[in-house]
N, C-alpha and C positions, 0 to 999 in steps of 0.2 A: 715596720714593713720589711719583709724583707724576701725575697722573687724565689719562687721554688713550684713545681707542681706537685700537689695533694689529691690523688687522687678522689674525690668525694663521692664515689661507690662504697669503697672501703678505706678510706680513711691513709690509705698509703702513702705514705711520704717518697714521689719517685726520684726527683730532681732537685738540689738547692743550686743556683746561682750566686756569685760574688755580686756586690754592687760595681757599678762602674769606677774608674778613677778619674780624680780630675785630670790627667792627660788626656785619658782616652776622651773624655767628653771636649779639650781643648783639640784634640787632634780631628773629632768630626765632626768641629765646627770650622775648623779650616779646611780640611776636605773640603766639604760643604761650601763652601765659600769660593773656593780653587774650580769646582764642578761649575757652580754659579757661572762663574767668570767664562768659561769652554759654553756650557749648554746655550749662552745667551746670542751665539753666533753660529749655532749649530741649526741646519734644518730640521724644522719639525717631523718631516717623514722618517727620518731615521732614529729617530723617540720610538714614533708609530711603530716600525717592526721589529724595535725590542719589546714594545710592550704585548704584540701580539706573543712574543716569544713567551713572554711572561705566564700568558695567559695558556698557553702550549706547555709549558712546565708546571703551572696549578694541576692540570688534569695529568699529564703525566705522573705526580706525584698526589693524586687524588685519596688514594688507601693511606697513607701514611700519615698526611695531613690531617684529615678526616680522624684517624685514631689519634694521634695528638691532640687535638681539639677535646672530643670526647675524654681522654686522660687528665686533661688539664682544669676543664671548668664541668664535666658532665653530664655536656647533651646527648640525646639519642644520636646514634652514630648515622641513622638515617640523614639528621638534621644534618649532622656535621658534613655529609658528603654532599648536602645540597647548596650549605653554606662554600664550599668547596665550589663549585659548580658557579654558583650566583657569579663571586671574586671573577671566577673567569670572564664570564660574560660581561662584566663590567669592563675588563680591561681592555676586552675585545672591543667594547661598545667606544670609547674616549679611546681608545688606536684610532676606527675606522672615520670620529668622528672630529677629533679635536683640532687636527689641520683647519679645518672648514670653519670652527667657532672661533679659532684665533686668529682670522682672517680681518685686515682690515675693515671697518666698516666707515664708508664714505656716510658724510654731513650733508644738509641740504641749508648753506648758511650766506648772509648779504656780505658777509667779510671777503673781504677780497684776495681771488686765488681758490686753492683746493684744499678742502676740509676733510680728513678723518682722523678717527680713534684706532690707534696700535696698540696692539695687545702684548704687551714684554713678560718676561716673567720679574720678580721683585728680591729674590733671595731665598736661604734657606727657612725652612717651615719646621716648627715644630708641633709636633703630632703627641696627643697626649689619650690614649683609648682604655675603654673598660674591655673587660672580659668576656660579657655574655654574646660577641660576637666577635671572635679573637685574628679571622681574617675580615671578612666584610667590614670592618670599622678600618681597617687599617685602608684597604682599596678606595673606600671613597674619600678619602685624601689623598691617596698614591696617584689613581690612574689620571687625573685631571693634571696636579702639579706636577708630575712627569712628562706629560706633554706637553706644560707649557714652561719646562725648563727649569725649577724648583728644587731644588734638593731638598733632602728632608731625614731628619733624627725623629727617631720613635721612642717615645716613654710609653710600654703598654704596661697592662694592670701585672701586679707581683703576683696572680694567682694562676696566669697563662703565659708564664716564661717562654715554656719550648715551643708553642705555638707562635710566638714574636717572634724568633728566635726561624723557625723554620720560615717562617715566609721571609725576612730578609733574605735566607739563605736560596732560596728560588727565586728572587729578582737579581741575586747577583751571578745564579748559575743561569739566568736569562741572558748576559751578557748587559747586563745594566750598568752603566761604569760605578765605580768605586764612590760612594759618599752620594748616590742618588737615591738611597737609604739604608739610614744606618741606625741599627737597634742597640739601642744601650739600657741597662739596668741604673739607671738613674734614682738618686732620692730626690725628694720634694724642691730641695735647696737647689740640689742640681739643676732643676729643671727652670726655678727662677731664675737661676745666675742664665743658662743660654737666653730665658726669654731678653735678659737684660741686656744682650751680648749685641751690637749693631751687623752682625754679618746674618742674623734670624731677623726677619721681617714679616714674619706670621705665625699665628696660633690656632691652632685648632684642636678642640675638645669635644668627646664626646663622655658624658658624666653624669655624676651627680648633683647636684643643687651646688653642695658643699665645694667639693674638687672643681667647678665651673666659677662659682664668685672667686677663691684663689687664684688661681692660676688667670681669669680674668681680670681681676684688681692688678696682677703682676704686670699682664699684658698693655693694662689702659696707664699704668704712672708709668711703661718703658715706653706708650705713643705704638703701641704694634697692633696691626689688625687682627682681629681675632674671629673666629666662629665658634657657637657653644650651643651643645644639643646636649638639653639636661632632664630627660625624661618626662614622664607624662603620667594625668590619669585619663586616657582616654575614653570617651563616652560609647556606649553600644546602643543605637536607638529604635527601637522597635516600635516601630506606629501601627494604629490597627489594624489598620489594613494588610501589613506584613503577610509573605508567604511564609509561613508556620516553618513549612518543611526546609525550605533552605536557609530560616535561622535557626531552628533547632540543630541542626547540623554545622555549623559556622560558628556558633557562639562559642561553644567550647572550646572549641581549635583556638580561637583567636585569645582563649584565657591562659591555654593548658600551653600551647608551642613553646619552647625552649622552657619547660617546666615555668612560664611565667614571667620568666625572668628578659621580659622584651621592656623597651620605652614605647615601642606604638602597640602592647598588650594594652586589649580593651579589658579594663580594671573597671570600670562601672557601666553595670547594664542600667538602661531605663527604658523601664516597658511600660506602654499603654495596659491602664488597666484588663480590656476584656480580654488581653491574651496574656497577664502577668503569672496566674496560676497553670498555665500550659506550660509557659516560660519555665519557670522555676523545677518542674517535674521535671523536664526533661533533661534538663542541667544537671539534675540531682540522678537521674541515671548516667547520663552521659561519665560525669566525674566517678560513679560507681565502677563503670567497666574498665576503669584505666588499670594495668599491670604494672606496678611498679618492680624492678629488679633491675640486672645490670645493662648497663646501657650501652654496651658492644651488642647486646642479644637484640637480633632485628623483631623480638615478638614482646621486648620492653617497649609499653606506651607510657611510661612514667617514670622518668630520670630524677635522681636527685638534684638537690640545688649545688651551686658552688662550691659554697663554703659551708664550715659549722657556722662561722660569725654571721652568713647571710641568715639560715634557719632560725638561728637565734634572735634574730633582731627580729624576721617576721613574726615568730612566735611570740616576741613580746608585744609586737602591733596588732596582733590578734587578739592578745589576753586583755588590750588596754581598752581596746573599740567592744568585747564583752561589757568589760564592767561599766563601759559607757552608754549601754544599753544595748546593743546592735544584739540581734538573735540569728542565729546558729541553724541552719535548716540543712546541713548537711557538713563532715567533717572534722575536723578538730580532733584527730585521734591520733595517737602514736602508730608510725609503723614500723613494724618488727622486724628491719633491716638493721645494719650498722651502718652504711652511708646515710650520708645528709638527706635524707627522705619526707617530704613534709606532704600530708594526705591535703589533697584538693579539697577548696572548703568554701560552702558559701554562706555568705550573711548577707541579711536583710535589716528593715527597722532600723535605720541608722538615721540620726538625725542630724542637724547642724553642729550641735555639741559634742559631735566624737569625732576624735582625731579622726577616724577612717575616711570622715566625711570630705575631708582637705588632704591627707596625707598619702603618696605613694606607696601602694604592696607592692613589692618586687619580688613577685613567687605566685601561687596558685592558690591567690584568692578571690573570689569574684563575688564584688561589693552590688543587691539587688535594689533599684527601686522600682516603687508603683507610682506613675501619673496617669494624670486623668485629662488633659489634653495636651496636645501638641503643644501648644507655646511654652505648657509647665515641662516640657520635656527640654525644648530648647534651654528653655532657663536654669533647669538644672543643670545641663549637658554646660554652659557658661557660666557657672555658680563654683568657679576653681581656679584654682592660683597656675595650673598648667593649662597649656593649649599644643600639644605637641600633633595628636592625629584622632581619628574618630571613625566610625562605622555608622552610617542609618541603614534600617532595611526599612524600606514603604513600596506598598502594593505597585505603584505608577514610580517610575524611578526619575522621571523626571519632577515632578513632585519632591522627593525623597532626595533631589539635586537641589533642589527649594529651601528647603529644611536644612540640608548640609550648609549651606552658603552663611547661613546663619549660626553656627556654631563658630569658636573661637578658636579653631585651630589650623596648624599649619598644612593640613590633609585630612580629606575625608572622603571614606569609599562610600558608594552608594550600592546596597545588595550585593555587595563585594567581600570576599577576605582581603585585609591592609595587606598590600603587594609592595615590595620595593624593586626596582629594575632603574637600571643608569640615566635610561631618559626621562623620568619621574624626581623631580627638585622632593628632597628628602629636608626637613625641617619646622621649626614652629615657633609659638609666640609666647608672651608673658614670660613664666619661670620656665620652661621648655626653651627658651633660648632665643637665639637669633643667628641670623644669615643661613643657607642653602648648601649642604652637599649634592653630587650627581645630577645631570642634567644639565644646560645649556649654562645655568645660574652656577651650578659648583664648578664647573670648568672655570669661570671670571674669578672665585672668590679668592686666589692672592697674586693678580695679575694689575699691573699697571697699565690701568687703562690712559696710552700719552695720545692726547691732541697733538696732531702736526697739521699747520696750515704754511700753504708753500702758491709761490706764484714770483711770474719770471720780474712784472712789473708792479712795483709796490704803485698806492692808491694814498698820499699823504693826504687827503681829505676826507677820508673814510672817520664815521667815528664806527664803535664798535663798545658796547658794555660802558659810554661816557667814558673813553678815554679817548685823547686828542693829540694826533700825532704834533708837534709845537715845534715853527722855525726856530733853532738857536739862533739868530740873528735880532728874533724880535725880544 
């Protein structure tokens, strides 16, 4: 592994980084640990308007960012300046709001005296992100434990350096103090040894299956709380009654966006049969009009992937779920770029017995089935080792709220494109992971929630939980 940005248009090698040194990772875990100790006595409001600062220097520096991104992992540059955008709005959102969720919350209890839950902050966080969203991933760990006084060390993916890299450097030209995050080029080991280290008392990933059980197992034998959001195959549920026209327009989107390469990309359609054959056509045009070339160019609809290694691993998930039957209704062609270019493709006919059926695409594949009622839809749409997010479209959306409630995952839009926005709990179930970033939920997730119960006259006869306050005399 080792941290550099490649371009994946053309294959350019623009940047390589050093790894970090063990000083440097002992120096910002003490930082980190020294901030801890300051932040923990520090007024929340004065978080609050650095981090609007924060969010005042994302768009400030929105062009810049924005082409980084694109140079580093390449997405359309469109995506990248909206990805830009979202970050801000997040930060804005946990500024204006997080005073208010970190607010005492009074008890309603028989114990004697006055009951509530304080909100503290716990220590430094380590922060462990993928690529395909190289600020948004970092933000919804930032803007929450920033406000509630956290520090935090960033291990992001080797393939979006300068992208980690520039957004530490605008939280610190926000006037963020020193060690309230700090980006290090970390290896694997590295990243054990801080989890093991007692001055970090959280984890947080957002990953693969793989990179999530690691760094999870590291977290559960050091006793440190963790959150892990490890991808999905999300369901696209088309019942018959569906408006035609606002999924055939929606489907695609939700396959094609960041070339594929989402954890809440709806990867498996499942259509009621009397609209499956509409389904299918239109998908098979939609994917036909995309223009793949460079993806600075605002009139490219189709970006390369990441990496060569991503292409090639899809490509072999492709050729396996073939020979396992699954049939080919559009795609599977070379495209005659030099960057990582992989033509939009769909399959059908896939049965229980091919990998595709259980195994994550991360790129622009979109896996078809035909059912023939509702409940066989549900039950496929729960017929999967993820549960990360999902899509129905039905005619009556409250109906189609019906239906959602019954699938097995951590989000599901109804006659919607999958939306992320800060007051929206972002998370899921099974192999998708556990615990909640953004939202009322990711603000709590590395906070000490302390009981303090207080009162001027103690009550020695109170019991409370079978415990009994006992004369030492008797």
């Amino acid at each position: 592994m080792a941290y550099r940005t490649v371009n994946p248009y053309n294959n350019e090698v623009v940047k390589e980084y050093p790894f970090a040194t063990e000083d440097e990772l002992q120096s910002a875990l003490a930082t980190g640990h020294d901030l801890y100790e300051t932040m923990k006595k520090q007024d929340i409001s004065e978080r609050a308007k650095i981090l609007h600062n924060v969010a005042a220097k994302l768009r400030e520096h929105s062009d810049e960012l924005a082409r980084a991104c694109t140079i580093d992992m390449g997405k359309l540059i469109g995506e990248s300046k909206g990805e830009v955008e979202l970050v801000a709005i997040i930060a804005d959102w946990f500024a204006d709001h997080g005073e208010d969720l970190l607010k005492p919350e009074k008890i309603d209890t028989i114990a004697t005296g006055d009951a509530e839950i304080q909100h503290h902050a716990t220590g430094v966080v380590m922060m462990v992100e993928p690529w395909n969203f190289p600020y948004y991933q970092i933000m919804r760990v930032f803007a929450p434990n920033f406000m509630v006084g956290n520090p935090m060390i960033l291990k992001h993916a080797a393939n979006t350096p300068t992208s980690a890299k520039m957004f530490a450097d605008v939280v610190a030209e926000a006037g963020a103090p020193k060690g309230s995050l700090t980006n290090l080029f970390l290896s694997y080991d590295q990243v054990t040894e801080a989890i093991d280290d007692p001055r970090v008392q959280g984890v947080a990933l957002t990953g693969s299956e793989r990179g999530g059980t690691a760094v999870a197992g590291a977290a559960g034998k050091a006793l440190k709380k963790n959150t892990m959001e490890l991808g999905g195959m999300d369901p696209f549920v088309v019942l018959g009654d569906a408006n035609m026209d606002d999924v055939n327009d929606i489907a695609w989107r939700a396959r094609i966006y960041n070339t594929g390469q989402v954890c809440t990309s709806s990867k498996r359609f499942i259509v009621m049969d009397n609209v499956y054959d509409e389904f299918v056509e239109n998908l098979k045009k939609k994917f036909a009009g995309l223009k793949p070339g460079d993806p600075m160019d605002p009139k490219t609809t189709l970006a390369p992937m990441n990496t060569e290694k991503s292409k090639n691993k899809l490509q072999k998930q492709l050729d396996d779920a073939i020979a396992a039957g699954a049939k080919v209704v559009y795609g599977n062609e070379p495209i005659d770029l030099p960057g990582q270019f992989f033509m939009p493709t769909i399959l059908t006919d896939i049965d229980k017995d091919n990998p595709a059926y259980s195994e994550e695409m991360f790129g622009p594949i979109a896996a078809v089935y035909k059912v023939h009622s509702e409940q066989e839809a549900i039950d496929l749409a729960n017929d999967n080792p993820y549960g990360l997010g999902g899509i129905v479209f039905a005619g009556d959306a409250d109906h189609g709220a019906e239906v959602a409630s019954q699938i097995e995952t951590g989000m599901v839009f109804v006659n919607n494109f999958m939306s992320t926005l800060p007051e929206l709990p972002f998370g899921g179930v099974k192999l998708s992971g556990y615990g909640r970033e953004m939202s009322h939920i990711g603000q709590m997730a590395f906070v000490n929630e302390q009981l303090i119960v207080k009162t001027d006259k103690p009550n020695m006869g109170n019991l409370a939980g079978g415990l009994v306050a006992l004369d030492p005399q008797e």
